[in-house]
N, C-alpha and C positions, 0 to 999 in steps of 0.2 A: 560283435562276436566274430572269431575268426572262419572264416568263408574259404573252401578250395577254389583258386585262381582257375581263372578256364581254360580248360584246353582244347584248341578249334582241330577239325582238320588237317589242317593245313599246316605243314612240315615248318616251323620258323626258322630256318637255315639259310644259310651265305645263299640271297639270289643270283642262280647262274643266270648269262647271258647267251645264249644259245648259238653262236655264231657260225659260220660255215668255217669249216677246219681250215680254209685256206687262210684265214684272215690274218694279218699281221699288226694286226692297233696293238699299241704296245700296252700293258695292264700296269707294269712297273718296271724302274730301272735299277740295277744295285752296282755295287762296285766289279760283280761279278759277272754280269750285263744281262740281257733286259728280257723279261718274262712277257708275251706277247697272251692275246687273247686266246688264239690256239693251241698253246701249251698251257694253260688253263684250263680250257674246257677238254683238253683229251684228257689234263690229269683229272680232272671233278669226276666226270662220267663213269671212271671205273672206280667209284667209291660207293659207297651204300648212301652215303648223305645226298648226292648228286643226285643219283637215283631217284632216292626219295623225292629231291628238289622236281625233278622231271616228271614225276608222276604226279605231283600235285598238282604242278603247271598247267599240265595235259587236263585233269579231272575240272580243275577250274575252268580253263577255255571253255570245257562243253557244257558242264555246270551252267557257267554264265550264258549260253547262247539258249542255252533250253528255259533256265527259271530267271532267269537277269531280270525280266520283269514283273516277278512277283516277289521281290526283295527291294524292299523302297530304302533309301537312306537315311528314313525318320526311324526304321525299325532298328537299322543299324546305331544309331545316335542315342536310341532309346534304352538298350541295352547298355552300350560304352556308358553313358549317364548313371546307370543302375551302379557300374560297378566304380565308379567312380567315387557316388555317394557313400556306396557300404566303406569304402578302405578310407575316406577323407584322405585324412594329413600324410597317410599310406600309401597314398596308390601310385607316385611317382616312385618310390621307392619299391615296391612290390615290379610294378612296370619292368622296373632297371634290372632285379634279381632274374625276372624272369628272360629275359635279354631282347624285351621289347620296346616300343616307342608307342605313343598315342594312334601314328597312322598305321603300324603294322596289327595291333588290337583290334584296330575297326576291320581290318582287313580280315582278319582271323575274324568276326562276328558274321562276319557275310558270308565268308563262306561256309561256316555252317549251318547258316539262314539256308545257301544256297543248296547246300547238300538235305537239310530239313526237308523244303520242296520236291525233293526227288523222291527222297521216302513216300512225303505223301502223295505222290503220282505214283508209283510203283508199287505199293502195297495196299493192299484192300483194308477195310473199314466196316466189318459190321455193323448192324444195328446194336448184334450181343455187347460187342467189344468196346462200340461207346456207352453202351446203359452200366457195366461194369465199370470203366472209368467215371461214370456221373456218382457211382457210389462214393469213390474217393476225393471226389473236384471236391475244393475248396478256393472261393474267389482270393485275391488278390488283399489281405491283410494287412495292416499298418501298426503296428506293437512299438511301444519303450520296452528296455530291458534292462535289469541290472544282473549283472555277475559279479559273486562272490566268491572266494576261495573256498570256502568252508562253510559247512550248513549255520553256524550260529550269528554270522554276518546277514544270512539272506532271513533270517526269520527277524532279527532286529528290522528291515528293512519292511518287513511286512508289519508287523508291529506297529513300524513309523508311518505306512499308511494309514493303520487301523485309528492311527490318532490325531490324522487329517494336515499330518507332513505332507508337501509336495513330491513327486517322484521325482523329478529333475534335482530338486535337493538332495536327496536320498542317493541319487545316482550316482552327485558329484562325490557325497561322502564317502560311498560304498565300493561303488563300483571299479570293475579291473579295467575295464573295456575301454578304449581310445573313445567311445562315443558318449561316455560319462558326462562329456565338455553340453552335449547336444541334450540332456536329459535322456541320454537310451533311447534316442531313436533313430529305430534300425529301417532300412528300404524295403517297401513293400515284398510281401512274399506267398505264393502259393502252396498248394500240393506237391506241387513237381519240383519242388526246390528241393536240389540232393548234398546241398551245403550247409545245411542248419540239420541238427541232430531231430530224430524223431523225436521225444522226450518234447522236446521243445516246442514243433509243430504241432504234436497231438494236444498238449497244455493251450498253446495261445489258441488253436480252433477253438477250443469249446468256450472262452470268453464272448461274453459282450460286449459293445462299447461301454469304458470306462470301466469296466471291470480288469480286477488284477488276480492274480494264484497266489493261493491264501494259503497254501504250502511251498517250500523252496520245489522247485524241478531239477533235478538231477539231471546232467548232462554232460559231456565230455568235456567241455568250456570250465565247469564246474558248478555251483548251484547257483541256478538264475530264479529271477521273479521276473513277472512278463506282464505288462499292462497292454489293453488293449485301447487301439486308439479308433480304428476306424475297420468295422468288420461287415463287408457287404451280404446282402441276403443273397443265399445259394442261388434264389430261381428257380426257374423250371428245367428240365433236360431239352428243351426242344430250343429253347433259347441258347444253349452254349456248343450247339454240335459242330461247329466250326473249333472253339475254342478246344473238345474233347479230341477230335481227330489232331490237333496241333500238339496235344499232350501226350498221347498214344505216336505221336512219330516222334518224340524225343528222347520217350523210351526206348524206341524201336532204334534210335541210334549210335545206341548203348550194347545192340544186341550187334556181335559180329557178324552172324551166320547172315542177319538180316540186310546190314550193313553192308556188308560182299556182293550179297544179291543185288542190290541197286546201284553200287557202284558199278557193276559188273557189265548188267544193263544199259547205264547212262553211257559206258565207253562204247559198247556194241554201236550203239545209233546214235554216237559222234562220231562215224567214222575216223578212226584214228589210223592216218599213217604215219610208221616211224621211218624217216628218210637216214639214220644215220644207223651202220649196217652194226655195227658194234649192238648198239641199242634193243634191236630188233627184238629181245626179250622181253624188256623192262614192264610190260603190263601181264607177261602167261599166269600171274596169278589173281589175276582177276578179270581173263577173256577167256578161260575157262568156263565150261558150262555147270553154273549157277545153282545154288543148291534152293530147290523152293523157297517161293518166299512167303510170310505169314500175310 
C-alpha cells in the first residue's frame, strides 16, 4: 500500500560550498565567460534556498558533535532497508521523483536520527507520559494485505479464505498493490507509523497469528483484508521504557513549538559563529529565547 516518502530535516537542496569570497576556483566556463566559486556563493547566500542550505549545515555540524555517537549506521541501514522493502520495484523511481539518490536518503535518515537524540536529551519524560504511551504501543507487526477497489472484491477474497484458498493466491488474483507479486506482504509496522491509515492499524492489531478480518476494512487505499503473520506479545511497561520514550520523541518531532525549542537550544551550546557579516542573521529565529519546552 502506498506509504508517505519521508521527509528528513534537512533541506535536500544544491549543496553550497562555503568558500572564503576571495576564492577564484572557476565553478564553470561559458561562451560568455566564467562563473567562479565567489560569484556563486555571494549569489546563493541572498536567496532563501541558500539559507536554508546554511542553516542546516550549521544544525548538523553540532548535531553531529553532540549525538554522532548515539546514531550508529546499522540504525541508519535499518531504516533505508525498511523503506526500500515497502516501495520494491518503486523505490528507484520514487528516489528519482523526489530528487534524491540512495546516499543522500541515508543522509536525510541520520539526521533525523540525529535531531531525534536532541529531543530526547532536551525534553523530559515522565513516568505519566510513558504509562500513557504504553496504552497505545503496539510491538513491531508483520501482516499480508490485499486491496481491492471495491467492497465486493474484498469479501470474494475473504470468502476465498473461508474455503481454504491461499492468500498469496488470492493476492495475486485480487489485489491492486504492486506487492500482490509477494503474497501481500507488507514491512513490519507499529503504533507510531503515520503512513498506513488508522482503519488499517486498528484492524491488523487486534488479529492473531494467522488470523485474517472477516470483513473488508475500509481505508483510503480502498477496501483491504489483512492477514496477520507474525504479532509479538505487548509485555510488560517496564520492559519497553526505552523503546516508549523513543516513540514520544517522534511525536514530539512533529510538534513545532517543541521542535524550535530544542533546536534552539542545540545551537545555543554549539557555539555558533557566523564569520560572513552579510549572514550574521540567518539563525534570529531560532537564538531567540525559546518557548518552554514539554
Amino acid at each position: 500500500m502506498k506509504k508517505k516518502w519521508l521527509v528528513g530535516a534537512a533541506a535536500l537542496l544544491l549543496s553550497v560550498s562555503l568558500v572564503a569570497c576571495g576564492s577564484s576556483k572557476t565553478v564553470a566556463t561559458t561562451s560568455g565567460g566564467k562563473i567562479t566559486e565567489s560569484q556563486y556563493y555571494n549569489s546563493m547566500k541572498k536567496t532563501p534556498q541558500g539559507k536554508t542550505v546554511l542553516q542546516t549545515m550549521i544544525l548538523n555540524k553540532v548535531l553531529n558533535k553532540e549525538y554522532g555517537d548515539k546514531v550508529k549506521s546499522s540504525q541508519v541501514d535499518d531504516q533505508f532497508n525498511q523503506y526500500k522493502s515497502q516501495y520494491g520495484s518503486q523505490f528507484k523511481a520514487l528516489l528519482s521523483q523526489q530528487g534524491l539518490t540512495e546516499k543522500s536518503l541515508k543522509e536525510q535518515i541520520k539526521d533525523n536520527l540525529l535531531l531525534k537524540q536532541a529531543v530526547i536529551a532536551n525534553t523530559s519524560f515522565s513516568d505519566k507520559d510513558l504509562q500513557n504511551q504504553f496504552k497505545k504501543y503496539q510491538p513491531k507487526v508483520t501482516v499480508n494485505e490485499i486491496t481491492t477497489k471495491n467492497q465486493g472484491d474484498a469479501e470474494k477474497v475473504i470468502s476465498g479464505l473461508e474455503n481454504g484458498q491461499k492468500f498469496s493466491d488470492l493476492a495475486k488474483k485480487y489485489s491492486t498493490d504492486a506487492n500482490k507479486k509477494d503474497g501481500g506482504k507488507m514491512a513490519p509496522f507499529d503504533n507510531t507509523d503515520t503512513s498506513l491509515d488508522n482503519n488499517f492499524k486498528n484492524a491488523a492489531f487486534k488479529l492473531k497469528n494467522g488470523e485474517y478480518t472477516k470483513e473488508p476494512v475500509k481505508t483510503k487505499a480502498g477496501y483491504q483484508v489483512i492477514q496477520m503473520v507474525n504479532h509479538p506479545s505487548k509485555g510488560k511497561y517496564e520492559d519497553h521504557k526505552a523503546e516508549l520514550k523513543d516513540q514520544l520523541a517522534t511525536e514530539r518531532m512533529s510538534d513545532n513549538t517543541v521542535l524550535h525549542a530544542v533546536v534552539s537550544k542545540v545551537l545555543k551550546d554549539g557555539d555558533v559563529k557566523i564569520q560572513d557579516k552579510d549572514l550574521q542573521n540567518i539563525l534570529a529565529d531560532y537564538t531567540s529565547t525559546p518557548k518552554a519546552m514539554k
